[in-house]
C-alpha positions as CSV (number, residue, x, y, z in Angstrom):
1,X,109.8,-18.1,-26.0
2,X,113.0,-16.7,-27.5
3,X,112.7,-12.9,-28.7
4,X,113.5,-14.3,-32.2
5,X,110.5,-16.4,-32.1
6,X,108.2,-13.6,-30.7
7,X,109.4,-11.5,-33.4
8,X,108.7,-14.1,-36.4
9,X,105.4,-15.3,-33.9
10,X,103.8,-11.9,-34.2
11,X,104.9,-11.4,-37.8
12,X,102.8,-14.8,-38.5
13,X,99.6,-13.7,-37.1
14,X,100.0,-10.5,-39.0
15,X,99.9,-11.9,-42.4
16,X,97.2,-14.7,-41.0
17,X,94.7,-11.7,-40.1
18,X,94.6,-10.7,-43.7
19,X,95.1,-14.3,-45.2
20,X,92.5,-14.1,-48.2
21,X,90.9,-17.5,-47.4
22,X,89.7,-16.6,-44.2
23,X,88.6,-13.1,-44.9
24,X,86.7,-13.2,-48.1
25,X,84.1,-15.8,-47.5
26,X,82.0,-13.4,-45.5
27,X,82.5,-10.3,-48.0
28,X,81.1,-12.0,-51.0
29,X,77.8,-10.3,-52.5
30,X,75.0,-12.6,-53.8
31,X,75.6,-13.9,-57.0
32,X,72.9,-12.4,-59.9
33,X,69.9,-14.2,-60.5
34,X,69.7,-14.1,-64.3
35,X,73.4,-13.6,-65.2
36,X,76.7,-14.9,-64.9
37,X,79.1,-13.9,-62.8
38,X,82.9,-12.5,-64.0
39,X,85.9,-12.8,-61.5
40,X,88.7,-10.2,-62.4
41,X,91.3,-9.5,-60.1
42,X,95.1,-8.5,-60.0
43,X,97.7,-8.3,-57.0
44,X,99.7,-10.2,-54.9
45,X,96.3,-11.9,-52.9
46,X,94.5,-12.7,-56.1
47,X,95.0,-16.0,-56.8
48,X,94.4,-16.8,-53.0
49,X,91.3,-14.6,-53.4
50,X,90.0,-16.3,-56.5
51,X,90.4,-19.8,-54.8
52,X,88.5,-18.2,-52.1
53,X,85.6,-17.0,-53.9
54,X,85.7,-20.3,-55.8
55,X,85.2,-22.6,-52.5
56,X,82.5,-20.1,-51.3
57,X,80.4,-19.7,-54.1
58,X,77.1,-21.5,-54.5
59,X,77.3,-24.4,-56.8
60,X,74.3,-23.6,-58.8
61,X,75.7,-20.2,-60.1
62,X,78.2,-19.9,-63.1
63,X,81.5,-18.3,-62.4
64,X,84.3,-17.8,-64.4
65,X,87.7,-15.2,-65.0
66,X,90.9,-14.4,-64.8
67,X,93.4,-13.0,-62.2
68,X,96.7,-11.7,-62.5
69,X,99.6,-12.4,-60.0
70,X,103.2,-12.2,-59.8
71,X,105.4,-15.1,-60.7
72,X,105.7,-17.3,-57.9
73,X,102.3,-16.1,-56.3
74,X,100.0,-18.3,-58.2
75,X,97.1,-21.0,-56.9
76,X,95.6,-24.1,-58.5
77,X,92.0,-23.0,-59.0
78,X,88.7,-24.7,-61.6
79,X,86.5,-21.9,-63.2
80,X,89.0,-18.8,-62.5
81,X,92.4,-18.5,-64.6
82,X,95.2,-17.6,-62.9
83,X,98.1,-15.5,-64.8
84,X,101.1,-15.1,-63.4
85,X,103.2,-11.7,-64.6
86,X,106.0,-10.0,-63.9
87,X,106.1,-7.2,-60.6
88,X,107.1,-5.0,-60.2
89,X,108.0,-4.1,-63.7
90,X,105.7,-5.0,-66.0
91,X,106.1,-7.5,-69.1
92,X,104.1,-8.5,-71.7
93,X,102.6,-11.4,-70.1
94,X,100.7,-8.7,-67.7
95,X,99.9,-6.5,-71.0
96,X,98.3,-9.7,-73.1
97,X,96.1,-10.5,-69.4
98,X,95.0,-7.1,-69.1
99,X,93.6,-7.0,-72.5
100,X,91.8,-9.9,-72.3
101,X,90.5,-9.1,-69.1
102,X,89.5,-5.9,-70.3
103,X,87.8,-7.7,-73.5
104,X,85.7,-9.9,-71.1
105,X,84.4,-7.1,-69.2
106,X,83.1,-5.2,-72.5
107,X,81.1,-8.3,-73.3
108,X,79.3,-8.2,-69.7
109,X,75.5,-7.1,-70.0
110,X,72.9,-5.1,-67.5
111,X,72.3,-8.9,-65.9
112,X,76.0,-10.0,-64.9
113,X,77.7,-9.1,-62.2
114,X,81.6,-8.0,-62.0
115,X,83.6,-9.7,-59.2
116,X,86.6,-7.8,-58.4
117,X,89.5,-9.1,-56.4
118,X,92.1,-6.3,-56.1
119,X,95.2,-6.0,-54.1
120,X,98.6,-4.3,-53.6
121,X,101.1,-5.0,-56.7
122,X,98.1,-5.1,-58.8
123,X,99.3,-1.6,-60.9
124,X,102.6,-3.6,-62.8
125,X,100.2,-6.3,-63.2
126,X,97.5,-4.7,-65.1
127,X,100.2,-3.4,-67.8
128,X,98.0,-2.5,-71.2
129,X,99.1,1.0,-72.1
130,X,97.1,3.0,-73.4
131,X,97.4,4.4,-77.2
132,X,101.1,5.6,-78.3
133,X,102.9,4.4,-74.8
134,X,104.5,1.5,-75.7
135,X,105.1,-1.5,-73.2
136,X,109.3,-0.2,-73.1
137,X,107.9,3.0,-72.7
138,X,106.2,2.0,-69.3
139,X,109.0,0.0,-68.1
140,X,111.4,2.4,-68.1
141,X,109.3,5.4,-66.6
142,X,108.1,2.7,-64.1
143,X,112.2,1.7,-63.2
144,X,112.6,5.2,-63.1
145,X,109.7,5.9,-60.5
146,X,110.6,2.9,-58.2
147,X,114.5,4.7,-57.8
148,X,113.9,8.1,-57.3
149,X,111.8,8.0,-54.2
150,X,108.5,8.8,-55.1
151,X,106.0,7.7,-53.1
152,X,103.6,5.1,-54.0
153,X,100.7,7.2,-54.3
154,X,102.3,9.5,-56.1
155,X,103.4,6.5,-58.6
156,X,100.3,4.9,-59.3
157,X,98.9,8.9,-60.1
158,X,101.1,8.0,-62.9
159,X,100.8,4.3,-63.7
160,X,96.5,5.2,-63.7
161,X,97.1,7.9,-66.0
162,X,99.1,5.4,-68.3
163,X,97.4,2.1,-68.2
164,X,93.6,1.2,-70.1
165,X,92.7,-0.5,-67.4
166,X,93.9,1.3,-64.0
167,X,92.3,4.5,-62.9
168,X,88.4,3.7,-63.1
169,X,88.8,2.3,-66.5
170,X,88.0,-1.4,-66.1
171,X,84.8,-0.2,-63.9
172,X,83.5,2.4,-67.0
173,X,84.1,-0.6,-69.0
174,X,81.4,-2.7,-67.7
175,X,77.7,-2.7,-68.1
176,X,77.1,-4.9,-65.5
177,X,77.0,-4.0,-61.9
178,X,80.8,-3.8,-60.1
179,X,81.4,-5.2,-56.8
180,X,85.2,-5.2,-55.9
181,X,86.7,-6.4,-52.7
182,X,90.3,-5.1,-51.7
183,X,93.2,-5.7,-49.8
184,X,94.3,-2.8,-49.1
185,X,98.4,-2.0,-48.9
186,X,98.7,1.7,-48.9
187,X,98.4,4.0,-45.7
188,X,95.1,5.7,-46.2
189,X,93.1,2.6,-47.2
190,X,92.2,4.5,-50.5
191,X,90.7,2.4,-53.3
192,X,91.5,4.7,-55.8
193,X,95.4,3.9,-54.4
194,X,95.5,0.1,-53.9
195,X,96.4,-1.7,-57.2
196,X,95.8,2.0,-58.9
197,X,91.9,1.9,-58.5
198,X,90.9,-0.3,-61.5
199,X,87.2,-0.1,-60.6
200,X,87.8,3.3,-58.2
201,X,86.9,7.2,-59.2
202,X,90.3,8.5,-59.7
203,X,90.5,12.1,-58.3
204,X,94.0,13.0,-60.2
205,X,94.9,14.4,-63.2
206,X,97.3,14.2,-66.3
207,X,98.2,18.2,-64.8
208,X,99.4,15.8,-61.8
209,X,101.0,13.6,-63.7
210,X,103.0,16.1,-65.5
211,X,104.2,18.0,-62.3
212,X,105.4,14.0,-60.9
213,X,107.6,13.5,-64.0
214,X,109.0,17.4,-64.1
215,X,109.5,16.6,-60.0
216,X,111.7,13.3,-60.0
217,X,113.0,14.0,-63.5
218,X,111.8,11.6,-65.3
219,X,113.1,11.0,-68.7
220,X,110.5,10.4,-71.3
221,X,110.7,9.3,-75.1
222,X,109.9,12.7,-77.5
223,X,106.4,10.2,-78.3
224,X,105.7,10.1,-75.1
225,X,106.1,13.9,-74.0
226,X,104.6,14.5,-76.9
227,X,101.1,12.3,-75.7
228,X,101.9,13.8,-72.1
229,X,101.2,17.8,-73.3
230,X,98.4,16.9,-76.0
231,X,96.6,14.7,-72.6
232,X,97.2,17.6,-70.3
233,X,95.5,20.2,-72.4
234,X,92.6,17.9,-73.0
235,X,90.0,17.3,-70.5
236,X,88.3,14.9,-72.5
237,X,90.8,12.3,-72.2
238,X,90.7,12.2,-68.4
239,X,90.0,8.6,-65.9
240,X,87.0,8.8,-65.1
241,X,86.4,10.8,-61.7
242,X,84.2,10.9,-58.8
243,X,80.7,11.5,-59.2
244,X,80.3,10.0,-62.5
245,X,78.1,7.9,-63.6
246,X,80.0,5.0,-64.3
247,X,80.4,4.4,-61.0
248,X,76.7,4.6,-59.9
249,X,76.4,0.3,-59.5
250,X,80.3,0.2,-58.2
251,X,80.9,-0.8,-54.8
252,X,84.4,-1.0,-53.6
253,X,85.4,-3.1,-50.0
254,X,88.3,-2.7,-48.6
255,X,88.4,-6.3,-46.3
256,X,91.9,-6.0,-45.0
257,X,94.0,-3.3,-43.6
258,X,97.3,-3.1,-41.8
259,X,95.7,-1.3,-39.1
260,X,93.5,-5.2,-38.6
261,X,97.2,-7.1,-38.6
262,X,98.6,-4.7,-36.5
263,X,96.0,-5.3,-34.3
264,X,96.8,-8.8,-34.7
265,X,100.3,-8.6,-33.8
266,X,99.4,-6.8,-30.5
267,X,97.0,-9.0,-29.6
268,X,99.8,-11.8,-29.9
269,X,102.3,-10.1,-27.9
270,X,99.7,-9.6,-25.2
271,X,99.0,-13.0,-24.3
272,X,103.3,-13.4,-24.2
273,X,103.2,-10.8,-21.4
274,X,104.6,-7.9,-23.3
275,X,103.0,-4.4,-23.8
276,X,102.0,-3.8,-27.6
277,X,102.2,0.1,-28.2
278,X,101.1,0.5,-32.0
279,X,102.8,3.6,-33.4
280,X,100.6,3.8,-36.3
281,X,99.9,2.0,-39.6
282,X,100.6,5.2,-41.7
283,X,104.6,5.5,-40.6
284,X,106.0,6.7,-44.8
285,X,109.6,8.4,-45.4
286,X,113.1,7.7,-46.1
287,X,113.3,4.1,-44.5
288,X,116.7,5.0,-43.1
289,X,115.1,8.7,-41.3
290,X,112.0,6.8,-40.0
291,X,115.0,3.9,-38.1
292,X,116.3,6.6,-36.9
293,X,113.3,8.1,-35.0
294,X,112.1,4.9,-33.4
295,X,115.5,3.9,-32.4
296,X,115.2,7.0,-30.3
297,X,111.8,5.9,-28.9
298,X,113.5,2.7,-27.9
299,X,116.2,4.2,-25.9
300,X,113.7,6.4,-24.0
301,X,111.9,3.0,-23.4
302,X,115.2,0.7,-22.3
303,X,116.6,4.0,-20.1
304,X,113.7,5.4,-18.8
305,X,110.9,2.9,-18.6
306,X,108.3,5.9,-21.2
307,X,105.9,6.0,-21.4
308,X,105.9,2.1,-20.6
309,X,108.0,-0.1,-18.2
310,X,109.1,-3.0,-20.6
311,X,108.7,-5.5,-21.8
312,X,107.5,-3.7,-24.5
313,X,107.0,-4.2,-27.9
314,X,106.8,-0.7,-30.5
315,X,104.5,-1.9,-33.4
316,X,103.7,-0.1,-36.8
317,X,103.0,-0.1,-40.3
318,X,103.1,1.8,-43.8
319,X,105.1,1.7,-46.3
320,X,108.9,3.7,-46.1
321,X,110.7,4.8,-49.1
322,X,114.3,4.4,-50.1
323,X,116.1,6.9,-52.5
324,X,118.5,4.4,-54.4
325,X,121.6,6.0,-54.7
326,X,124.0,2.9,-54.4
327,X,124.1,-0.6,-56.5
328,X,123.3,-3.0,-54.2
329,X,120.2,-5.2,-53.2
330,X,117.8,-4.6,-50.3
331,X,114.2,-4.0,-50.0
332,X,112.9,-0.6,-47.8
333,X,112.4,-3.3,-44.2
334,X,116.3,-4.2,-44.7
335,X,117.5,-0.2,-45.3
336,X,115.5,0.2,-42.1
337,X,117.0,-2.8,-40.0
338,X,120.3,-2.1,-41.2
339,X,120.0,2.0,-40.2
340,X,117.9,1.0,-37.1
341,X,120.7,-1.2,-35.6
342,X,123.3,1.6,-36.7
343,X,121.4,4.0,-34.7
344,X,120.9,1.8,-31.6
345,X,124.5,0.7,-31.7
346,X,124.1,-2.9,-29.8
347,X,121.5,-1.1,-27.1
348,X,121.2,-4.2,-24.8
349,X,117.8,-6.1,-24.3
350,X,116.5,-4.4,-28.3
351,X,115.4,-6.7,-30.7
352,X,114.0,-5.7,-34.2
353,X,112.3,-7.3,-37.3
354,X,110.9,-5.8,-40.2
355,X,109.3,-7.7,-43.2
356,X,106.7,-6.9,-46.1
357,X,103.6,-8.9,-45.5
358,X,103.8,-10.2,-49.2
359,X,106.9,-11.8,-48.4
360,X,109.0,-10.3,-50.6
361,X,111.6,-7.4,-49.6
362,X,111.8,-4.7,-52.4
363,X,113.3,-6.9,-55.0
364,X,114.5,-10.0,-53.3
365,X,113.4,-13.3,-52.4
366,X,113.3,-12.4,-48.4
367,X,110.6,-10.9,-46.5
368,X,112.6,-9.1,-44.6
369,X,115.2,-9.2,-41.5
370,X,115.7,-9.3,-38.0
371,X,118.5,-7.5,-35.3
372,X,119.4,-8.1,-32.1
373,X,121.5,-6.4,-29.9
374,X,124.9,-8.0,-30.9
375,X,124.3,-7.7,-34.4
376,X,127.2,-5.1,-35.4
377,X,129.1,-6.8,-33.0
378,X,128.5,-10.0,-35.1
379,X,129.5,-8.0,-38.6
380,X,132.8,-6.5,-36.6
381,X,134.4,-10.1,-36.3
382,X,132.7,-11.1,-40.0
383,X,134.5,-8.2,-41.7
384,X,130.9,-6.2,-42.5
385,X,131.1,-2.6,-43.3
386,X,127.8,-1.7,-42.4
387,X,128.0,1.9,-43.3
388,X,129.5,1.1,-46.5
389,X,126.5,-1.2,-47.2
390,X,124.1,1.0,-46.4
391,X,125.4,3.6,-48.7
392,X,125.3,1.6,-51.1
393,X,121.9,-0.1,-50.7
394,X,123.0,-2.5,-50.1
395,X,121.3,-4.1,-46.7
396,X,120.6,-7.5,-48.4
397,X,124.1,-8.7,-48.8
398,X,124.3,-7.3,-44.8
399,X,121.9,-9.5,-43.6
400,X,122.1,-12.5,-45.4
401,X,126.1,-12.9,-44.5
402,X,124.4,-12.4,-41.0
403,X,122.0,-15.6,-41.5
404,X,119.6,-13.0,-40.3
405,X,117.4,-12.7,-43.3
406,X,113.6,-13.7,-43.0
407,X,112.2,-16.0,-45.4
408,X,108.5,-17.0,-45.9
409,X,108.4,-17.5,-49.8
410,X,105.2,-15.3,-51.1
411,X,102.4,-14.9,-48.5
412,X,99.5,-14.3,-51.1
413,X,98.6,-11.4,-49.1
414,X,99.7,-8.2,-48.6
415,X,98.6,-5.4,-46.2
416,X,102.1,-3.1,-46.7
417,X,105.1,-3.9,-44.0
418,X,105.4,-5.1,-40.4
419,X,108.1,-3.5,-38.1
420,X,108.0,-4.4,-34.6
421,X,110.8,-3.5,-32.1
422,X,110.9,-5.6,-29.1
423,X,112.5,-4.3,-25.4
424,X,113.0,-6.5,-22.9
């Protein structure tokens, strides 16, 4: 097998270890005995998810809902409806979903059960603002937030804060009991993180929320400030936070980690006679610092043969950020291709890819990319600048004159990104 195939290979059986039809079957709960049972669900796995709960669940018991999912990410399914809106900026097809999500769940009693089926990109999905934040309002704080480097966590702090439905809400909502199963996407497995907790305690605050917008600069409408300072100094109009007792019949699963399809991945590159070493499934920070660092591990592995001889194959996971200061396109796994072969400069025997496990790349319709050791070589005779490209952001247009982009279409999964540097 061809390092390109090993690379895509490995990058297959991560996304199949958290494929939703395979993993949910044996996480369902029993269905209620006197009630019916409501599916809700938003990210990019929940339309595989609701056709997973819908080929799984016994016949005899009602089931019905609605899911939201990007465009693009949908699934035929019977008793569930599947919505598809826009990620990751919200639109109004999200807004009208949420609300009517959010109306079903009211009309739940004691006897129901709630079905959630939650995964990364669920946050832009679930976009019903609350009172005085209008729909514009949210998109432009939420373009802002996506540019200036924030961190996911430290986004969804603010898209909870901002939404009627994120941040506990859609749980305190409900009279009926809450069972939620999740995907998880962000680094510390939190469910109070992973599609901004829409049945999770949410431990932040609109004080946090204030000190994210003064710390990135975020401009805000005068309405907007304005509801920002009245929320701030009033602890009555809070998400609803651990230990309350809206949450005493929620139960919140997470079924699939990136820790599992790393895991996965190793496993695969194992049985090809390579040594896995899994630097961690928590790797966050400038996409373009982080290349830099494992490039370095690389070279100590090529010259030296540490800590292992190769072939050997450096794994990990997270979610990097990128500071967009240019005008191009690229996701956060092309930035750290494009500064990873940089750093390496044509190191013989290295191989690289790098893909989000939704299939999509930032923006774009890639998953991500891959390099080899003649890539700059490669750009040299095409006429690339690669420096000049990734100044500008602009590691899409870098790889795809390359024919070295890597397309899946959407994965309907999504367990954060897959790097994997392979040294022969």
């Amino acid at each position: 097998m061809n390092p390109r195939e090993l690379l895509l290979n490995s990058f297959h059986a991560a996304v199949d270890a958290a494929d939703p039809l395979k993993i949910v079957p044996c996480h369902l709960p029993a269905p209620p005995q006197r009630g019916n049972t409501l599916v809700v669900g938003a990210g990019k796995a929940a339309a595989a998810m609701a056709r997973a709960v819908e080929e799984n669940w016994p016949a005899d018991y009602p089931l019905e809902g609605i899911v939201i999912t990007p465009y693009g990410h949908g699934m035929a399914t019977n008793n569930i409806m599947v919505i598809e809106a826009s990620h990751p900026m919200p639109d109004t097809q999200g807004e009208m979903a949420a609300r009517a999500m959010l109306e079903s769940v009211r009309m739940l009693t004691s006897n129901d059960l709630l079905l959630g089926l939650f995964s990364g990109g669920g946050s832009s999905l679930l976009s019903a603002p609350i009172s005085g934040i209008t729909l514009d309002e949210l998109q432009s704080i939420t373009s802002q937030l996506l540019r200036c480097g924030a961190s996911i966590q430290e986004i969804n702090i603010v898209r909870k804060h901002l939404s009627s439905v994120l941040g506990g809400r859609l749980a305190a909502a409900s009279r009926a009991p809450v069972h939620s199963l999740i995907i998880s996407d962000v680094t510390d497995n939190d469910p109070s993180s992973i599609a901004s907790g829409p049945c999770a305690p949410d431990p932040s605050t609109w004080q946090d929320v204030l000190k994210l917008i003064e710390r990135y600069a975020i401009t805000l409408s005068p309405q907007s400030a304005e509801i920002l300072q009245e929320r701030t100094n009033n602890s009555d109009d809070e998400t609803p936070k651990p230990g309350d007792s809206v949450f005493r019949n929620v139960k919140n699963r997470i079924i699939a980690t990136a820790r599992q399809s790393l895991t996965a991945a190793a496993q695969f590159f194992r049985a090809q006679g390579v040594t896995p070493l899994i630097l961690g499934d928590t790797v966050t920070g400038e996409a373009r610092e982080i290349a830099k660092m494992h490039a370095a591990i690389a070279r100590e592995m090529r010259y030296y043969s540490n800590p292992f001889k190769p072939p050997v194959v450096l794994i990990s996971g997270g979610e990097t950020t990128v500071t967009v200061r240019g005008n191009g396109c690229g996701g956060r796994n092309a930035e750290f291709l494009l500064s990873l072969a940089m750093a390496l400069n044509g190191l013989e025997e290295v191989y690289a890819l790098a893909c989000d496990t939704d299939g999509i790349d930032g923006s774009e319709t890639n998953a991500g990319a891959i390099i080899t050791p003649d890539t700059l070589n490669r750009a040299a005779h095409a006429g690339i600048d690669p420096t000049a490209l990734l100044d500008d952001n602009n590691a899409w247009t870098f790889f795809n004159r390359l024919n070295d982009l890597v397309i899946t279409q959407p994965t309907r999964t999504n367990v954060n990104d897959y790097r994997a540097i392979l040294i022969l």
